[in-house]
N, C-alpha and C positions, 0 to 999 in steps of 0.2 A: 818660781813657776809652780803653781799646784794643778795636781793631775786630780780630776774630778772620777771618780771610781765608777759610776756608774756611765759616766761616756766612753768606759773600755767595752769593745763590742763581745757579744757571748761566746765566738768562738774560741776571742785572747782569752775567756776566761778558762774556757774548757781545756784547752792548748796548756795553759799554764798550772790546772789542776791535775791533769793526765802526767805531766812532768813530773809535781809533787806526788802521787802516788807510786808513781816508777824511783822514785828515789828512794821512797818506804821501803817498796818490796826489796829493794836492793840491799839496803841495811839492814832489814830482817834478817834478808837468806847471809847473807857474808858473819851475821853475829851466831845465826842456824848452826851455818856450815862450821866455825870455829867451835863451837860447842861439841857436834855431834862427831867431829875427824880424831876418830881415834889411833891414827900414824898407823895403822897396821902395814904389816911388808906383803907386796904382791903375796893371793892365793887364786893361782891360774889354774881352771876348771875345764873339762874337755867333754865334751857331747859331739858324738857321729852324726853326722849329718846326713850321711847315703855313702854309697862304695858301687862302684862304675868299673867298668873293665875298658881302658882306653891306651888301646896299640899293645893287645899283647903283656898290658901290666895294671894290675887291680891298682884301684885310687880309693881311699879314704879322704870325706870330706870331714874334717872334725870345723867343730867350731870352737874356738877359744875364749873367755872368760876371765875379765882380773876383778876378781872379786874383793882386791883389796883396798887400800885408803891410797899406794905410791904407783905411780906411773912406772912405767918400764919401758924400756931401748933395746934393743937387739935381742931380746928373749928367742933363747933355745930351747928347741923340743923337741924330742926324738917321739917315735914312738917303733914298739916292740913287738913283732907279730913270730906265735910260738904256733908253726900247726902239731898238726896234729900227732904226727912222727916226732915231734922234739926239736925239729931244726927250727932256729932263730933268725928270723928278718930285722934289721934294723931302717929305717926311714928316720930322716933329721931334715926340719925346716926352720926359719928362722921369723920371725915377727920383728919390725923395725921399731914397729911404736903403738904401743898399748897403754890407753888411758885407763884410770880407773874406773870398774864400773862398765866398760866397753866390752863388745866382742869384736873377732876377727876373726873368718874363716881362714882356713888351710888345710891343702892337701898333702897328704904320705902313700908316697908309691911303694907296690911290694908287688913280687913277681908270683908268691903265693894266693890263693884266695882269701880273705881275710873273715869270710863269713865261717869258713872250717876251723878258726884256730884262734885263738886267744889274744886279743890285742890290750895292749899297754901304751900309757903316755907318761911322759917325764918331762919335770922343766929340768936343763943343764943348768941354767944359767940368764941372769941378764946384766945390764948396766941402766943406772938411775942416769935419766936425762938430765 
């Protein structure tokens, strides 16, 4: 049985060209992306977001950043608020999953103000999903 090419109707053609170029772009980006991943290990970046006073204890909204090429699981972050007198506040929260390349807000509560005094972030710690 022979299929006559031109009594496939325009849309099976378009339909079946739209497919062929989604297939392209696909094998482009996947030969891209294997070229350009340079395995680098999580570099988690920390930008404030605003700081709120809610029930009597100041909030830091940071925003988190994995700026690197590997994903990350249960990443720890403290962060360090030194006022102004010297005394040190510690706040620790946790991120369950962080792609690369993504953000993810979180909050750190401290009973100090955080606009008088010096604040710090630190990654503790994560696990490779």
């Amino acid at each position: 049985m022979k299929h006559n090419f031109e009594k496939t109707p325009l849309w099976e053609k378009l339909v079946g060209f739209c497919g062929f170029v989604l297939i392209c772009f696909t094998v482009v980006y996947l030969v891209w992306a294997a070229l350009t991943n340079t395995d680098q290990p999580p570099s988690i970046d920390f930008n404030v977001v605003r700081t709120e006073v809610v029930q009597n204890q100041h909030m830091v909204l940071v925003e988190v950043k994995n700026n690197g090429d590997r994903t990350v699981s249960e990443l720890q972050l403290e962060a360090r608020l030194t006022d102004p007198s010297g005394k040190l506040q510690r706040s620790v929260s946790q991120v369950n999953y962080l792609a690369t390349q993504s953000t993810q807000r979180v909050g750190f509560y401290f009973t100090s103000d955080p606009t008088k005094g010096e604040l710090t972030f630190i990654t503790m710690g994560y696990q490779e999903p």
